[in-house]
Every structure is written in C-alpha cells, then in structure tokens.
N, C-alpha and C positions, 0 to 999 in steps of 0.2 A: 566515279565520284571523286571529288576535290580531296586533297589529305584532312582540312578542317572537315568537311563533311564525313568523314570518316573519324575522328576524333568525336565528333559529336555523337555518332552513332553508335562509337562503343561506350560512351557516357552514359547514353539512354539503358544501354543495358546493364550496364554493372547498379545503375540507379533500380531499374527495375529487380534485377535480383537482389540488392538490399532490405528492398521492399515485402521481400519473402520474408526475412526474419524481425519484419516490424508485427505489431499485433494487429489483426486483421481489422479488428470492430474499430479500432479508431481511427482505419486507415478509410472503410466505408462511410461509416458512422457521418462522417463530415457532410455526404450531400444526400445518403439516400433515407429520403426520411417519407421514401412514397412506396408503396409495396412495387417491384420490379419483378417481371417474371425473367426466369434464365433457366435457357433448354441445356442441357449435358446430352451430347449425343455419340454414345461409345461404338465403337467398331466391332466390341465381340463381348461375349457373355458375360455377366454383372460380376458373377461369380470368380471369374476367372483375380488372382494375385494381381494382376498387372494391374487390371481394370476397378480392382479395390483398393490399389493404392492410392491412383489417379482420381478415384471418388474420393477419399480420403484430403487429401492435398486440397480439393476444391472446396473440400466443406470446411476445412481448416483458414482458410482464407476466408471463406463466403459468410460463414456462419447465417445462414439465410433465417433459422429462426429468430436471433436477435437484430438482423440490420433489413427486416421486411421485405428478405428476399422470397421468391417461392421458385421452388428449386426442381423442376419437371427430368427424370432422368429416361433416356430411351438407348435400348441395346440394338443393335443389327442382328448381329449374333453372325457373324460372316464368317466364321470359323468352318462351320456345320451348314451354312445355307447362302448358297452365292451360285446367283442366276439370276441374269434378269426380269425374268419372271417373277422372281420372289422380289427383286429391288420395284420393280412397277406396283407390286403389291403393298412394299411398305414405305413408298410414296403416295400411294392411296391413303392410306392407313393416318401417318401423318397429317396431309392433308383435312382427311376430314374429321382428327380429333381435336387438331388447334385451327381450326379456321374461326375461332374468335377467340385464340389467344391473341394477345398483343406482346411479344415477346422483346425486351429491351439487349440482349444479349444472347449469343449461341455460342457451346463452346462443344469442342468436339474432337474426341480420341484417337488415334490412329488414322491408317490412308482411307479404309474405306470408307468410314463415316466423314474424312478430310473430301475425297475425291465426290461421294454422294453429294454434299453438301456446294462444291465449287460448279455442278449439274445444277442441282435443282434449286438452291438457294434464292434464287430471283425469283422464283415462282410460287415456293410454298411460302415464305418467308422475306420478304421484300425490304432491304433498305437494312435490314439485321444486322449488325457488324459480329463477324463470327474472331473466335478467338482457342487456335488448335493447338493442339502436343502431338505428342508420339510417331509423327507422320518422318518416316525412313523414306533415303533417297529425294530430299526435298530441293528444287531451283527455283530461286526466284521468278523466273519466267514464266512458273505454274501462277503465280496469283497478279501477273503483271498487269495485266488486263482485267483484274477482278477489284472492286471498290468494296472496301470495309474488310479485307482479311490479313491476319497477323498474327501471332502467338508463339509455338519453342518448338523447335524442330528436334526430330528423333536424329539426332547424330552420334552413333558409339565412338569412343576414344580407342580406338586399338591400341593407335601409335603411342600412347602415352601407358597405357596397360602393359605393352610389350615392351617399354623402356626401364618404368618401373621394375619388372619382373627382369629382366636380364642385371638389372642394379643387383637386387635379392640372390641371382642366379647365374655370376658370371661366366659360369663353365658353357652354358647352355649353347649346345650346336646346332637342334631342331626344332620347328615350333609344326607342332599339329595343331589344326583348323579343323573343327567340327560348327556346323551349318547345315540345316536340313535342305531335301531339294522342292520346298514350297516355292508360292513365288516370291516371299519375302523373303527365303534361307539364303536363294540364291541371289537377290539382290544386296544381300550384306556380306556375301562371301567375296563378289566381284569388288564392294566399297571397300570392306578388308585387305582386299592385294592394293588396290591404292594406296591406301593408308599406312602400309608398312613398306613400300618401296624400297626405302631408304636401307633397311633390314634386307635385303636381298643379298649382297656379298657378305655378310653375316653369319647368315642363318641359311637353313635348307628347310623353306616354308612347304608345306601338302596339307592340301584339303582331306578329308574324309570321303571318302567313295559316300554312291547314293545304294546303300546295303540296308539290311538290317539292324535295329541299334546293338542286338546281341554281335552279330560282326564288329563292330564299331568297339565296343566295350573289348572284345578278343584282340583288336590291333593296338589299342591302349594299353591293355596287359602285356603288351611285347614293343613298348617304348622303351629306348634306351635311358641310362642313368643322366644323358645330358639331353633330356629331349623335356620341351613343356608341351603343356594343354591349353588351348585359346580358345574357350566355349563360345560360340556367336547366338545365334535365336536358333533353337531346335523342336520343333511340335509333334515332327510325327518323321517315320522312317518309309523305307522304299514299299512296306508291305501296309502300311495305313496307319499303322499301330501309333496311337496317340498316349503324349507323355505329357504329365503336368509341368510346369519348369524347375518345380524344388525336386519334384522324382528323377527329372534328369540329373542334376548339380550329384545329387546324394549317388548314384548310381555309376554313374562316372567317376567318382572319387575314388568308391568301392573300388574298382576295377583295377586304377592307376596307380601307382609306385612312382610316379612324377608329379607336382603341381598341377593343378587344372586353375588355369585364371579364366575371368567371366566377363561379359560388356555390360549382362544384366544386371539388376542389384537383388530378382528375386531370386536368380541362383544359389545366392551366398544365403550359408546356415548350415548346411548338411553337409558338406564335403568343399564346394569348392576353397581355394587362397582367398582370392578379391578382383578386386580390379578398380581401375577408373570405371566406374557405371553409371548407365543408365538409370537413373530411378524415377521409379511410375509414381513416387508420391510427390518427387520435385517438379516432375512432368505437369503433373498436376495445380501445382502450385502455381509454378511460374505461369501455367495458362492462366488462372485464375484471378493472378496479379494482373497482368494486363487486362484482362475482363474488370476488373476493380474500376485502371484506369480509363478504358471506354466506356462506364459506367459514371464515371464522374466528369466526365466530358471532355477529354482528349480523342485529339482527331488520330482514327485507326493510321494514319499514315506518317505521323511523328513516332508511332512507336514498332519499330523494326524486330525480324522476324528475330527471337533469343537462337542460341546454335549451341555450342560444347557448354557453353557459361554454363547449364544447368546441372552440369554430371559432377559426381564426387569420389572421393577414392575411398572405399569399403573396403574393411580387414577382415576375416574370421579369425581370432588369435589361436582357437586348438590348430588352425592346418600350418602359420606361421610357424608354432611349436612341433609342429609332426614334421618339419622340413628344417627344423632347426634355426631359423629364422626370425624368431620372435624378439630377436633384440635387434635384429637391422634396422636402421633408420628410415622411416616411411615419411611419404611426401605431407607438407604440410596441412594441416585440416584435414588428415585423415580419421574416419571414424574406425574403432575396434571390437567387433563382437564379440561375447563371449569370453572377454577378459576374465581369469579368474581374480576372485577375490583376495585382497592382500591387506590383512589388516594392520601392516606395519608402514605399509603406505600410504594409507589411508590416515592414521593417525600416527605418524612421524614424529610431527612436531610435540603431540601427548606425550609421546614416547620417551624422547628424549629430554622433556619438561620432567616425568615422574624420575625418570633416572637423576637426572640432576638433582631433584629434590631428596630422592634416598640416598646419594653422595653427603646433600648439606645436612640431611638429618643424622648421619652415621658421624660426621664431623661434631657436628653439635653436641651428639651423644657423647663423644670422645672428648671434647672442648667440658663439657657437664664433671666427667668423671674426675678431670684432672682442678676443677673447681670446688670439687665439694670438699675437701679436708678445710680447703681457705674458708669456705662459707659456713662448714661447721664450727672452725672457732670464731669466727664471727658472730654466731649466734649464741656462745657460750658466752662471749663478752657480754652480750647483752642480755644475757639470761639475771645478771644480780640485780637489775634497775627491771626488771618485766614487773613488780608486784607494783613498785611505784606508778609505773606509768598506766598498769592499769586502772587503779584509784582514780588519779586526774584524768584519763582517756575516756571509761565509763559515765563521768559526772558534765560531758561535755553532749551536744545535740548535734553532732557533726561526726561522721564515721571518721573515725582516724587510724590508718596506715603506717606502719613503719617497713622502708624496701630499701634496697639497695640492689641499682639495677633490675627491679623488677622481683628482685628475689625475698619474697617474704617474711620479715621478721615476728612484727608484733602487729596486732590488731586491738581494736576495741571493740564490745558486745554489739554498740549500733552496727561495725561496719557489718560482722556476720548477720547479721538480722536482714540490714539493708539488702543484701547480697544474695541468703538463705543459705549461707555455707556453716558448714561447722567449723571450728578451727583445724582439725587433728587433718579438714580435707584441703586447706593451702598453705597450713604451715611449713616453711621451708621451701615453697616452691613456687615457681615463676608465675601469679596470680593475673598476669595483666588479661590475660585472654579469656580466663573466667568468670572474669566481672566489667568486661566491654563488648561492645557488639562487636562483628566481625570489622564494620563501616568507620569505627574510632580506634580500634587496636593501633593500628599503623600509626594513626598520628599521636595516639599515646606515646607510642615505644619514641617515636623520632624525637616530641619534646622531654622524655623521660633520659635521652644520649644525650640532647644539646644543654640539659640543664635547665630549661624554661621551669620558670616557678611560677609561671599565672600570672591571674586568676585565667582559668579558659573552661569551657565546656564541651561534653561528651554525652555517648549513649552508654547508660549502663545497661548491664543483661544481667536479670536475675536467673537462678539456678531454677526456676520452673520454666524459664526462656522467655519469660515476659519484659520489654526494654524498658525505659525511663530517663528521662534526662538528666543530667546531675552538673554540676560543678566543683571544678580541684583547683586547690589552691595546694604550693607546695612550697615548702623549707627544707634547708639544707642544715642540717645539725653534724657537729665532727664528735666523734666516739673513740677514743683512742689512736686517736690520728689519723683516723678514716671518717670519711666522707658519707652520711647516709641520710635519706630522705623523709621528711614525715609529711603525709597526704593528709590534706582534709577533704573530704568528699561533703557534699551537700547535695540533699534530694530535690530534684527542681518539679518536680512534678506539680507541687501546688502552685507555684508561682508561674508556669506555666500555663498553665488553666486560668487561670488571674487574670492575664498578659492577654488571652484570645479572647475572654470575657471581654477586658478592658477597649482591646484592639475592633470587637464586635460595637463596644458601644459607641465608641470612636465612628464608626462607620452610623450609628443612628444618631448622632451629633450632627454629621457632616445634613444625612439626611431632612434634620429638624430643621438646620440651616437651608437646605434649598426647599422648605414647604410650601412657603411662599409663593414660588415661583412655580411648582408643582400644580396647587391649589388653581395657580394663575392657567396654567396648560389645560387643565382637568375642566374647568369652568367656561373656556373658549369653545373642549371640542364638545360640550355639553350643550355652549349655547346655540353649535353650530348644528348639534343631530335635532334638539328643539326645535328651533327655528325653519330648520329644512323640511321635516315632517309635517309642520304647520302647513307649509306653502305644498307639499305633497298631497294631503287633504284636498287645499283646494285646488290641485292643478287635476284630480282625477278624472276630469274629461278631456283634457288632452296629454296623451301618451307621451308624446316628444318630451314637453316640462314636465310630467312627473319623472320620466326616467332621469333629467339630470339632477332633481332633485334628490332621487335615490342615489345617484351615483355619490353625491355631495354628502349624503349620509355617511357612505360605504368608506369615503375618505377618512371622514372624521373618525368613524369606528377604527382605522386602519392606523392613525394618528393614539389615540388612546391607546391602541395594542402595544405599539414602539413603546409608547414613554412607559407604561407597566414593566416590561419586558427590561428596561432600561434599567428601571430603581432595583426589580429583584438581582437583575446581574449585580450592581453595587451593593446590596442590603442582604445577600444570601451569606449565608455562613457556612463554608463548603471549607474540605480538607484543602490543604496546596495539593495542587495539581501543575505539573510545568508544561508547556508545550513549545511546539515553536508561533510566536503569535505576532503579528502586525501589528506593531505600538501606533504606528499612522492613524490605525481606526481607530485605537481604544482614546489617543487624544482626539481625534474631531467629535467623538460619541459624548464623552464627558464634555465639553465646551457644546454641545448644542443642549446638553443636558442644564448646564449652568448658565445660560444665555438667559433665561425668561427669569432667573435669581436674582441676578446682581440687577444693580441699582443703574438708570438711566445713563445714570451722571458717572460708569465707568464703561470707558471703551475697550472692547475684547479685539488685539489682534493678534494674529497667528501666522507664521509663517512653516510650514512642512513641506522640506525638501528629499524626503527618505521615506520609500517603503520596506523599507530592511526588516528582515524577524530578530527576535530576540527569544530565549527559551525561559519562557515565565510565565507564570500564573497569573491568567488576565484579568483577573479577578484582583490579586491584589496590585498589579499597576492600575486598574481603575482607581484604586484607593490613593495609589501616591499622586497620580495625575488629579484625583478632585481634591483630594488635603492643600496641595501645594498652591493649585488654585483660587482654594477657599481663602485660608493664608493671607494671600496674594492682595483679593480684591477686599476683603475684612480689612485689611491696613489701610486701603481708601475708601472705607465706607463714607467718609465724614468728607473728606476734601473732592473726592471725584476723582480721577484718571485715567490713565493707560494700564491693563493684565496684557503683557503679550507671553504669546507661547509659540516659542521656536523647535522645530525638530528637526538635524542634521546628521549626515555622518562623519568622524572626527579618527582622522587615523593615526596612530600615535607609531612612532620608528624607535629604535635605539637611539637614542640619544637626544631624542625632542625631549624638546622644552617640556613640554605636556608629563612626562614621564616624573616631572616633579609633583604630580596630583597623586604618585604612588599607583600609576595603572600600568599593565606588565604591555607591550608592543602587543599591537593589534588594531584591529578594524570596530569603532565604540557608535553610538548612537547616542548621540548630547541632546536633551532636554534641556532646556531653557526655559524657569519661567520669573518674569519682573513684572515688577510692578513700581510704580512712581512716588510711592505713602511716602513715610518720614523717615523710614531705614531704621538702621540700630547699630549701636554702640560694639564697640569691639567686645567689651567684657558679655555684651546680649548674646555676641554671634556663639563664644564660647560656651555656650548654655543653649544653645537654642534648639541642639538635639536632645537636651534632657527629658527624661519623663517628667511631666508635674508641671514644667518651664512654662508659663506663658505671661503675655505682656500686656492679656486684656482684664478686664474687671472682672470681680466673685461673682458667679453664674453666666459668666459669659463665654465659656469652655473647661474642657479638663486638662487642657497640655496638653491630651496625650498626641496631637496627629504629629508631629514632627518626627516623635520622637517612633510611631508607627512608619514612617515615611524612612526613617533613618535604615529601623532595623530589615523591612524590606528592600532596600537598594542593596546593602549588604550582603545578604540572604541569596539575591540573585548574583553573587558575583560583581559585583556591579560599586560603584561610589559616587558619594555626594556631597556638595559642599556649598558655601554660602557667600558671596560677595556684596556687601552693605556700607552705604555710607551716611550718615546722619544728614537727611535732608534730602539725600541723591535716590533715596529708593531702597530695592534689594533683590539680588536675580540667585536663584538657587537653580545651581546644575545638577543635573543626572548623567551619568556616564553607566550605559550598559554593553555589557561584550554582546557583538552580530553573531548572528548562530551564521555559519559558513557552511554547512549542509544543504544538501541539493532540496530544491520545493517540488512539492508534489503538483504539478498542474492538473485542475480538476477535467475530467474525461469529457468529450459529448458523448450527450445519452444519444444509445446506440437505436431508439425508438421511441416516439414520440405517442401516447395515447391520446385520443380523442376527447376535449378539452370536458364535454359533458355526452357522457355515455351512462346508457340505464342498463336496463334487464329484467326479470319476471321473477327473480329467487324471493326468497321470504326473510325477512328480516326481524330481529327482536331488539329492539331497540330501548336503554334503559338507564334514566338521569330523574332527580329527584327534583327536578325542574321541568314544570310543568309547560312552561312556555315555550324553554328550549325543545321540548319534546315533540309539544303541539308544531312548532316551526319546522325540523330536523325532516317529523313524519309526513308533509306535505311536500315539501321536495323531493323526499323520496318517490311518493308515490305519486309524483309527476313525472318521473322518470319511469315509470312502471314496477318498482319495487313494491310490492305486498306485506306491509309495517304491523307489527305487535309492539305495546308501548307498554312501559313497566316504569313504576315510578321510586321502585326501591328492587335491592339485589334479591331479597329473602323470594319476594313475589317473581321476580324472574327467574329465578334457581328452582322453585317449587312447578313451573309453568314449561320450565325445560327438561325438569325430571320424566313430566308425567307424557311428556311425549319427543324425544330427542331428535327425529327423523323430520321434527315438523320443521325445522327451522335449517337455514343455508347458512347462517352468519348474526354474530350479537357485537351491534357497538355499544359500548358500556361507558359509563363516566366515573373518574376517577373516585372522587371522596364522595359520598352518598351517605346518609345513617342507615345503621343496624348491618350494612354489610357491605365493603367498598368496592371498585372496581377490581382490584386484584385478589381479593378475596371469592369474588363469584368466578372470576378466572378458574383460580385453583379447583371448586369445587366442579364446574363445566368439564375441568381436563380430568377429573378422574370418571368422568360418567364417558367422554367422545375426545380422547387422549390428543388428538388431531383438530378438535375442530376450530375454523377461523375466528379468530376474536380482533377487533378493534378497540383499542382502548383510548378515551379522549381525556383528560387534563386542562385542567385552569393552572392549577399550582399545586403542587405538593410532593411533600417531603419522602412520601413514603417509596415515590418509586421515580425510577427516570427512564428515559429511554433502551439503553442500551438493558440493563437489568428488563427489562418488559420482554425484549426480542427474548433475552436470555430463557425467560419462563415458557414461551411459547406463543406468546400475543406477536400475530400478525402485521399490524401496524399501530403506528401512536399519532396520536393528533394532537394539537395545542389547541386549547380555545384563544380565541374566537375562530372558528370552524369556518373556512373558505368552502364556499358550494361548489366550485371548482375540482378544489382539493380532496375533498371527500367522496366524492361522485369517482374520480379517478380513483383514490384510494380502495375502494369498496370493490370497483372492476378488478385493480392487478389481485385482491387478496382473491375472490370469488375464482380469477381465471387462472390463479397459479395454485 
C-alpha cells in the first residue's frame, strides 16, 4: 500500500473510533427510517462477561428499539460444544429459522462464530455484509478473498502493558506468563513472545506450565520481590477444571505478593493492577460502528479492519495502593476503578471559596469592632435632632432613611411598616441586606460607595420575604462635619401595575389599528372556505374535483389558524420570559402580519441579512417591532410611501466610532426601521420617548408605544435612538447584544410513525361541541376505533366512574361548562392514577402545555385538530 494510502487508512479509523463517542440515535437516525433486521452472532455463551459486554456495546450504538432496528441474537456456545456434528446441526438450525429473514447486516463475536460464518455465509445468508470483533490471531489474507467482511480485530497490547508496568515497576527482573493450554491460550502465548521481543535482554520471560491452577497459584506465591504477573486468556487448567474470568483475576491476586497485570478488561475488579485491555464492550462498539456505517450505505471496503485503536488502559486504584503506586503517573486516558472518595477534591474550589469567606468575615468582624465607638458617637450626635426629624419624616408618604455607609441611623414609621421591621431590629446596624433582594444588594452597596444620589430603582424584600419594586432617591446632608445620607424610598408597586395595564392596552391600541386589515384576512379566508364548499357540493360526482376542492378548504382553514395564532402571540399578556429567540422571524411574522393594514399607497421594504439570536422575550420584541412599524407607516397615512425594515449585524471594537451610541464592544443586531412622512423637529425627537408624548390628534392614541418601545430595548440590555429631519422622514434604530452561546440544533426523529394508523381500543371522547364531536367520532371509527361521545365533563366523569376498565383512553377539550378539561383530569387520575389522557385546547388561560405534561396528560393538541396529527398522537400515547 502507497504511504497516502496508508494515511488514509489510518484516517478511516481514528474517524470510526470517534464515532464510538458520538450519540448513537443521531448517528442512525439519519437514513434508517425502515425496520432493518441485524443478526448478532456470538461464539459462546450469552451469559458469559465477555459476551455481555459485547451485547452491551452493540446495543449502546444500535439502540434497535428507537432507530427500527430488530436485533436477532444467536449463541454457538463452542466453549461446551464443538464438533462438527454439532456445527452441521446448527447450520441446520439457522438455516431453517431465518430462511425468510431478510437480514440487512450480520455482526459476529469471536473466531468461531468469525471462522463459521467465512464457511457458510454465502449459503445461509447471501450478499450480507458481516461486520466482526473479538476474532485473536487475525490476517488479512483470512478475508482477502471474501466480499463484504470487515470489523475490530482481537489484538492484546502486551507490549504496551508491559512497558507501562515496568514505568510503575523499575526494579522488575521477571515477567511470568500465565495462558491456558486451549487452543486459544496457546495461540496468545505464542502472539505474547512476539510482542515482547524487544523485552528479552531485559527481562527473564516463562510461561506457566500446563498444571493445575492450584500449581500455578503455589508457583505465584514463590515469585520473587522483582518478578511481575502477565495474566493472558485463562478458561480452564490441565485437569478441565473451568474458571469464570473475574474468579481467576481475584484468585491470582490472592496468591501473589507481586503485581498481576491483565490483556482482559474483565479481569480487572478483584485483584488484578490493570492493563492496556481488551474490552468486550469496545469490541462491541466499534463493531457496531461500522455496522452503523454499512447500514448507511458505505461500501464494506472503504472501511478497514480496526486493530489496537480499540484497547484502553484500565487501573484498579486499591491494587495501585496495595503496591504503593497510586501516585505514579499513568498513560493518558487512563480510566481508574475504584477510586476512593475525596471530598476535598471534589469540592476544592468550595473549599477554599468558604475559607476565604470566613477570613473576610473574621476581618470584617474585627474592621466592625474597631468602628463602633466611632459610629456610637455618631449616633449620639444625632440623637438631639431624632424627635425633629421624626415629626417632619412621619408627615411625609415616602419611607425616609437616614445611613451612613449603610449603617443605620434614623427612620421614619412608613419606612418600618414598608419593610415590616421594628425599629429596635435595624437600628444601628448595616440595614441594606434586610430590605433588598439578594439580586439589588450589590448594586445598592456599589452606588451607596460611589455616592450616586439617583433617582434609580431596586427590589425591595420585605421581612415576610415577599419582593416589590421601589425607587431611591438620595441626599447628602453634612452633621458636624460629617458626611451622611438621607434616602427616600418609594413603593412602586402600584405604578407598576399601571405601566403593565397601560403597556397591555398599548398592545390592544396597536391591535384596533391593524383590525382592518385583520377583518380583511378573516373575510378572504371565509370567502374562500364558502365558496369552495359551494363548488364541493356540486363537484360530488367526480372525486378528482371535489378533492381539490377540499384541499382548497383545508388551506384556507390552515391560513385562519396562522393569523389566530399570530394576534394571540401579540395580544397575550404573559410574564417576561427570555430566551434565546431569532429576531429574523419575529420581524418577517409582524410585517406579514401588517401587510394587509397599511394602506395601498405605502410600500413595505425589508431587507434581513442576520439570523443571529438575541436572549429576549419574543413577545415583547413583537411589541417593539409592530409599535415602531405602526409609528412608521401612521406618519404616511396621508401622503403614501416607503416603511423599510432592515436587520443587520453591527460589531462595535474599542475605539469605533459606534461606541459614541454608549454600547460596551461587542457583536449587536441593528434594526432599522424609516419611514419617508414629514420627520420632526429636534425639540420632538427629545420627547419622543416620553410617556403621554404624541404628535397625532385627541383619540387618535395614547403616547404610550414609544415610550413601551423605549423601556423594553432597555430592559433587554440593549439601546435606541432616533434620527429625524423635517421633511427627510425618520429611521429609529435598535441595537441588541447577540447571545454568543452555542444553538441547539434540533435532532432527527429517530422514528418515523405511520402517517395514519388505527386500532380497535375504545375511546371516550368529550367536547361541548357537538359538531366537532360528530366530526372527531367518525374518523375515529374509520380508523377502527370504538368512540363514546360526551358532551360535558360531569356526564363523562359519572360514565367513567361506573365502569373504569371500559375505556383505553379519553380525549377531552379544554374549556367545557360545569367542568373543564383539567378538572375531569384530576378527578379520572384519582379513580386510574395512570390512565392515558389527551387533552385538546383552542385557547386558554388556565393551562399550557408544559403544566399539562406536569399533571400527568399524555399529550396536548391545539385546535384546529390535523387528522394526521391526532391519529398519530392517540397511537404513541395508546402504544407507550
């Protein structure tokens, strides 16, 4: 082979063992979307470690329940039965169990299900591409002449086992070889002296005689203090007597006053050091991997046979410890069993974080002690003027504070009240933490050091732990030559409320504004289901036209659902919520949203160069993106024009120009939106965030979206600003920080169901809507489902009671009278704690999705109900 051909060969492999530590389902997932059968065909008993690993590994890759595989396992058992007699038997046997399987894959264990399979494969199995592990003593020349075989070859590392170990072991003069005399023992004792060549003026290498294992254990016990242990494959001794492989590791160890190193990996646990090993569950793996790949359509001959790449270096750390060894440097990606537990290791960094803190707290406490004579007469100074200032402080509607540094002098009754403190509980003492949430402390304290006197806002915490928002305004008053602060707090909590009222109606402003064009939508696809139905009627004698009639229906239905779906996203009144969201879609949603609003006579263009995220609440950038628009083309109602809406990415450095907008260096997302109207005046633009601010006629808004627009850009981190010239128009930018976090790319489903699939269960089905019901129950029971209809919860709940075994599953509809969807929920789950429930929705407040999973409902559906989707839906819930 060429040196490139050889570089490409070791490519393929280091690619294919990567491929072990990707996740399996999305490594299948991609092409097998058809049930595949795949034979596992082991060498020796199911039971056996080795052969549970290597099952293990296979199914760890294969995952055959989710990626529709069907996974056929068959044993030899050639351990206990080998003759060909018995092999003629269970090529029989084979033969006439799968002779109408159609098998897309065979993968197979060890030699003799390797060597079975390189006989008879062309004859049971024809054209199969097989894909093998475990197989010791492997040559290329075995499968030279064979079409479709390839997979990871059973090759121990001695040489690197025995390298390792003499690092660990420098004194070491002898290395004893233990190997049974099977016909495998003795084929890895002969690969053994190969492999250590090089170790021959070294060491004084000996095998084990073919004795007894109690001999074998008595010549261990009279190993010298510089001799090691090289455990190879051992299964039985000279008198037959057979040993599992973790009985041997553990019994040998017993024995020995030396190391015992191992090739296996199920040795290790009970006694032996380690080793570079073999392991039956990578063995497995890596076959598996290439089974993957001839499964997804690589030719068995691009992908070459794997060899050492699959082996790893396994520790036991008690025998590293019982040798004194447990701190020597082990080869890289070594794993360690058995490690004991250290909890100062484990949390280190805790460790050292509380220590530091009970340093700075022991300081502080000490910093405290040598402050309090100074802060005691400081409050005596102020103790003659306390009745004054109570009078005037009490007759005020604003909590007022007197602190210096945080250290509390005087109050007034609002503030304890506001608070729920007594006085006698913060007088004299550092108050800030008492009455802020943990979330504003900090930035209290920092403008409480720099001196900021406001006005700004915070979260207050009252003494029953409930928050509120409030505002400080603060003065610096001098007392006897000292410097002390007087707070005014203000409870924002009403104005708040106000602001989300206001902010909500603002959002049914915007709305009232595009009803028009709503109206206009609503009335198209109404004329469209009309009209098609009409022609439906009469196309009922021929099939072809009525079905595209229907189809034409199903659009416009599909059309109505969007734009529904549309307005509740804008017109919901939902907490903030942030996420990471694609501003790209939320402006093309709102501009197809506003397309059928504006007026002929304004042209909408848009230019979006960025699908970048941003971490916000999509909700209220819908809000800034339809205010600014609204805005926008309301400036041209009267004359006509151009709304364009640009969206770019805008990177600002140290020392750009840009950095004069007040935005800190970073990667931003610029909104742009203009328009061509009449613009406005300087003194406008300076107002033109205010609340109340507007330039149109009485009843023809409330001011407020601007000034909603302002506070959300804000809010998000984010800035905005205005550029206007009288006559020229006026373009308002947005500038938001890119979220730089990795994106989650969505999976393929690892299984695709059967787009309409039925069944024979019994169904209770129950909506206050008769039509939908009549409709619902007829597809069902075209599908073969056996429907009971209920047209309220009470009468479904009463019909369930009186026999709970009658029914397999109840789709139920959200808001119903006398008793809703998740109310006959809860009372279903305390009669059948378990049983399937479907719950379907139009709209409503009371429950959403994720809360439904939470209570125990199986799945949720939206109206308008795809027959598709439901059909499928009702299968997973009925079959999981």
């Amino acid at each position: 082979m060429t040196t490139n051909g050889t570089v490409h060969k070791q490519l393929i492999i280091c690619w294919l063992l990567l491929l072990v530590f990707l996740s399996p389902s999305v490594l299948v997932a991609a092409d097998l979307d058809q049930t595949r059968h795949v034979l596992l065909l082991n060498s020796y008993d199911q039971r056996m470690t080795w052969v549970k690993n290597i099952i293990r590994g296979v199914e760890d890759v294969l995952k055959p329940d989710k990626n529709n595989i069907s996974l056929h396992v068959e044993n030899i058992d050639s351990k206990l039965f080998y003759s060909q007699e018995y092999f003629d038997v269970f090529y029989e046997y084979l033969r006439v169990k799968y002779r109408d399987t159609s098998f897309s894959l065979i993968l197979s264990s060890d030699n003799h299900a390797y060597d079975f399979l390189r006989k008879h494969r062309d004859t049971l199995f024809p054209e199969v591409t097989v894909s093998f592990c475990g197989v010791n003593n492997f040559h290329e020349e075995q499968i030279d002449s064979l079409i479709g075989f390839t997979g990871v070859a059973e090759i121990f590392s001695a040489r690197e086992t025995v390298q390792t170990a003499l690092r660990l072991h420098p004194n070491t003069t002898e290395l004893f070889i233990i190997n049974d005399y099977l016909k495998t023992g003795r084929a890895w004792a002969q690969d053994i002296d190969d492999d250590l060549q090089e170790f021959a003026g070294r060491l004084t290498i000996r095998h084990a005689a073919n004795v007894s294992f109690e001999e074998i254990m008595t010549e261990i016990a009279n190993l010298g203090p510089n001799a090691l242990v090289l455990l190879g494959v051992y299964y039985s001794d000279r008198d037959g007597r057979y040993l599992t492989y973790e009985r041997i590791g553990e019994m040998l160890s017993e024995a020995s006053d030396v190391p015992v190193y191992c090739l296996l990996e199920f040795n290790i646990g009970r006694g032996v050091v380690g080793g570079n090993v073999i392991s039956g569950y990578y063995q497995g793996k890596v076959m598996a991997q290439v089974g993957v790949q001839i499964l997804l359509g690589v030719d068995p001959a691009a992908l070459p046979v794997v060899k050492k790449d699959s082996n790893r270096y396994v520790f036991d750390y008690q025998q590293l410890a019982r040798f004194n060894i447990h701190n020597a440097p082990l080869p890289a990606g070594s794993e360690v069993i058995h490690r004991p537990y250290s909890f100062y290791k484990k949390y280190k960094v805790q460790v050292w974080v509380v220590s530091g803190l009970i340093v700075t707290l022991l300081l502080t406490v000490l910093a405290l002690f040598t402050n309090i004579a100074r802060r005691m007469k400081a409050q005596r100074a102020l103790r003659l003027s306390e009745e004054r200032f109570r009078q005037l402080a009490n007759a005020t509607w604003e909590a007022i504070v007197i602190h210096e540094d945080g250290m509390l002098f005087q109050a007034n009754d609002l503030f304890y009240d506001m608070f729920g403190f007594a006085p006698d509980e913060l007088q004299g003492k550092d108050f800030l933490p008492f009455i802020f949430s943990p979330e504003s402390l900090d930035n209290v304290r920092e403008r409480t050091v720099t001196g900021d006197l406001g006005p700004y806002e915070a979260i207050g915490h009252h003494k029953n732990t409930n928050t509120f928002p409030i505002e400080i305004r603060v003065r610096t008053i001098t007392h006897k030559g000292r410097d002390v602060r007087v707070a005014a707090i203000r409870d924002l909590s009403e104005r708040k409320h106000m602001e989300e009222r206001l902010a909500q109606s603002q959002k049914m402003e915007a709305i009232g504004t595009l009803a028009g064009g709503i109206a206009h939508d609503f009335n198209n696809i109404l004329t469209a289901i009309v009209g098609f139905t009409a022609l439906a009627h009469a196309e009922i004698g021929d099939p072809r036209r009525l079905k595209l009639n229907l189809d034409e229906i199903r659009k416009a239905a599909d059309r109505a659902t969007r734009l529904v779906r549309q307005i509740l996203t804008f017109s919901r009144k939902t907490k903030s919520q942030k996420d990471a969201v694609q501003i790209s879609l939320i402006v093309k949603e709102t501009l197809t949203l506003l397309r059928s609003s504006i007026p002929a006579t304004i042209n909408i263009r848009k230019e979006i160069t960025s699908d970048a995220l941003v971490i916000a609440d999509p909700t209220k950038i819908h809000q800034v993106v339809m205010n600014l628009c609204t805005n926008g083309y309301q400036s041209m109602s009267e004359t006509g024009g151009t709304l364009s809406v640009t969206l770019h990415q805008l990177k600002i450095s140290d020392g750009s120009k840009n950095t004069e907008l007040g935005l800190s260096p970073g990667r931003y997302l610029h909104l742009a939106v203009s328009d061509t109207g009449p613009g406005m005046t300087e003194k406008m633009q300076t107002k033109i965030f205010e609340p109340y601010f507007t330039t149109k006629g009485v009843g023809d808004g409330t001011g407020l979206g601007l000034a909603v627009v302002h506070g959300v850009v804000e809010s998000h981190g984010g800035l905005i600003n205005i550029h206007s010239e009288v006559g020229q128009g006026s373009t308002f930018n947005v500038y938001l920080p890119i979220y730089e976090g990795d994106t989650i790319m969505p999976q393929i489903p690892t299984e695709l169901m059967p787009q309409h699939q039925g069944g024979d269960e019994t169904i209770m089905l129950v909506d206050d809507d008769e039509q939908i019901l009549v409709m619902v129950k007829k597809i069902l029971e075209k599908y073969g489902y056996n429907v009971h209809i209920y047209t309220n919860g009470v009468r479904a709940l009463k019909a369930f009671q009186l026999d709970p075994q009658k029914f397999d599953l109840i789709i139920t509809d959200m808001t119903m009278p006398l008793m809703t969807g998740i109310e006959l929920s809860e009372n279903i789950f305390t009669v059948r704690p378990d049983f399937p429930i479907i719950l379907c929705t139009g709209h409503s407040d009371l429950t959403n999705r994720e809360h439904s999973f939470a209570m125990g409902i199986r799945a949720y559906i939206e109206k308008p109900m795809n027959t598709a989707f439901i059909l499928r839906s009702i299968r997973e819930v009925l079959d999981n």
